[in-house]
N, C-alpha and C positions, 0 to 999 in steps of 0.2 A: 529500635528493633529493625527500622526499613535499613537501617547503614549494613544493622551486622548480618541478619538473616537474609534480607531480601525478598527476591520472590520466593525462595524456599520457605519461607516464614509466613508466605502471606494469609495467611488463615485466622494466623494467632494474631498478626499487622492488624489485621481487618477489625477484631473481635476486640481488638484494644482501643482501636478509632471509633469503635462504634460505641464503646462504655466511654471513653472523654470525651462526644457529643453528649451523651446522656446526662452526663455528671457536668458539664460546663451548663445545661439547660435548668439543671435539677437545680443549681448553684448560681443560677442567673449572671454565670460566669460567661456569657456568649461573646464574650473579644475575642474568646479561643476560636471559636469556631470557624470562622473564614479557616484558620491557619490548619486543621483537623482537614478543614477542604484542599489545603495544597497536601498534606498528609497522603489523602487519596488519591488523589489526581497523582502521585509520584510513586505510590503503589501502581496505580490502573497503568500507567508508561512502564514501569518493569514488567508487568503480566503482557504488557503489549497492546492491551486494550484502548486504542486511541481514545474512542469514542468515551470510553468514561472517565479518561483523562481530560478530556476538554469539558465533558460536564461539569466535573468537580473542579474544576480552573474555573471556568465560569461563575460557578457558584459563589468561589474564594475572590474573587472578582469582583461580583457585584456587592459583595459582603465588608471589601471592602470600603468599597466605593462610598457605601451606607453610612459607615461606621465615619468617614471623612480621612480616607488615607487611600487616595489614588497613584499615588507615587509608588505606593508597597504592592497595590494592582497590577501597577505595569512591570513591578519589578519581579515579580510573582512570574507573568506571563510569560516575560526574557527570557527569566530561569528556567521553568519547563521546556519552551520550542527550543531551547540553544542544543 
């Protein structure tokens, strides 16, 4: 949805990231989730929103750090600032 709609999409963007955290927690599926966090963070950069873009990087960050894949951390980070 972020590829094809974009920020005109972002509402429906939003309400669908926010049911596949639900649904990856519900499901003790939580590997998704770091990546749900780059999801947003690449939303919140189309809206413009710095600031929730570095949260949600952040978040996706330490999540992965946790999970033992800090290489996909910093690969993560690149990809957003570039």
């Amino acid at each position: 949805m972020l590829a094809t709609d974009g920020a005109a999409g972002a509402t429906a963007i939003d309400a669908a990231l926010g049911a596949a955290t639900g649904l990856a927690e519900a499901t003790d599926a939580r590997l998704y989730v770091p990546s749900i966090h780059v999801e947003r963070a690449r939303l919140a950069r189309l809206r413009g929103d710095a600031a929730a873009c570095e949260r949600e990087l952040d978040a996706a960050r330490r999540l992965f750090i946790a999970m033992g894949a800090p290489a996909r951390a910093e690969q993560i980070a690149k990809e957003l600032r570039a």
